[in-house]
C-alpha positions in Angstrom: 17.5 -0.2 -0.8 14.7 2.7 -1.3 12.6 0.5 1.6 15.6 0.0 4.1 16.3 4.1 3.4 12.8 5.2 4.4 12.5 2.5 7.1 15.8 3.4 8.7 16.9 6.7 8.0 14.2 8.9 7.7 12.4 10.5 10.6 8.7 9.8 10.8 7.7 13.6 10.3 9.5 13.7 7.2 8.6 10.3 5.4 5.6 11.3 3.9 6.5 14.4 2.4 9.8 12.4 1.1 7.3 9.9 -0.5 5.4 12.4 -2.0 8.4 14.2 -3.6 10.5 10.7 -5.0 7.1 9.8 -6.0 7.1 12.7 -8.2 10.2 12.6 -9.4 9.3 9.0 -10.6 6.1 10.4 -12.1 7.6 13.0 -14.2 10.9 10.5 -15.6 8.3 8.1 -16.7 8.7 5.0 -14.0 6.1 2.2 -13.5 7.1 2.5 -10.0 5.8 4.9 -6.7 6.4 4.5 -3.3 3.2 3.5 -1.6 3.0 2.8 2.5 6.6 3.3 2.0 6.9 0.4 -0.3 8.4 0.3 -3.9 5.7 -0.8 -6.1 4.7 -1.5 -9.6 1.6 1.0 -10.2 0.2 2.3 -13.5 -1.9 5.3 -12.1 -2.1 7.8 -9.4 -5.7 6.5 -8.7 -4.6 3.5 -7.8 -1.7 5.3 -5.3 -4.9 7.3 -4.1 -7.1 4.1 -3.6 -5.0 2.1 -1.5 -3.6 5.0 0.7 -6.9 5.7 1.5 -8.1 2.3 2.5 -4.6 1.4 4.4 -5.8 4.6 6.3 -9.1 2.8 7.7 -8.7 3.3 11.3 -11.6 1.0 11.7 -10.9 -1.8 10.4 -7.9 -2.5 11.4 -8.1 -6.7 9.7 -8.3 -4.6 5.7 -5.2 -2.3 6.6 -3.2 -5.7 7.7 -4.4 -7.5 4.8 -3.3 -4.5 2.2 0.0 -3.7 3.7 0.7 -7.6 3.2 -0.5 -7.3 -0.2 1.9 -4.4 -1.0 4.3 -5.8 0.4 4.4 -9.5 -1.6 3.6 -7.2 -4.7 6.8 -5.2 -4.2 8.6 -8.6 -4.2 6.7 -9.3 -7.3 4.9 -12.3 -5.8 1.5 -11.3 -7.5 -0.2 -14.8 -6.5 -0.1 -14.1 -3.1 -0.5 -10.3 -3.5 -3.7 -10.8 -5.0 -5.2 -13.2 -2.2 -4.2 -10.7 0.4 -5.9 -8.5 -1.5 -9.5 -10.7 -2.2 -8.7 -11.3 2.2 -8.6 -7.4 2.7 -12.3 -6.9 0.3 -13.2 -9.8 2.8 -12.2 -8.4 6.1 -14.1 -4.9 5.2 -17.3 -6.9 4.3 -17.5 -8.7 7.3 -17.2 -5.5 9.2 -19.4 -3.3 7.7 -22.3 -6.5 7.5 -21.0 -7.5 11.1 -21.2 -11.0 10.0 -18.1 -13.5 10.8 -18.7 -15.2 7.5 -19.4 -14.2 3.9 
């Protein structure tokens, strides 16, 4: 419902800030849960928040972002299996473009 409300409802200037705010608000009551790339996920620290912001932000390499946005999205649906390849996919995709190499 949170997902459908930022998706639908809330103009793209204002989402981020929004985020930012809920994301406090779930902070300070204790939750397990923030809103990351305007998904509802399970997270234990704000590091982690920080970490995959910042590497959904690589303009770059566009092949990591793809792979981590799929990640958080199959771990918002608690699919952790499939979160977690996405994830070992995204590590993949930024090796092979910072070594330039097709394969590992």
């Amino acid at each position: 419902m949170l997902e459908w409300f930022l998706e639908d409802c809330v103009p793209n200037g204002y989402k981020k800030g929004l985020c930012q705010k809920l994301n406090t608000v779930l902070e300070d009551n204790g939750s397990g849960y923030r809103i990351v790339d305007e998904q509802f996920v399970p997270i234990s620290d704000t590091n982690e928040i920080s970490a995959v912001e910042e590497a959904i932000e690589i303009r770059d390499c566009e092949g990591t972002a793809k792979h981590l946005k799929t990640a958080l999205g199959l771990l918002a649906d608690h699919d952790y299996r499939n979160s977690i390849k996405e994830s070992i996919s995204a590590v993949e995709a930024f090796v092979r473009y910072k070594t330039g190499k097709s394969t590992l």
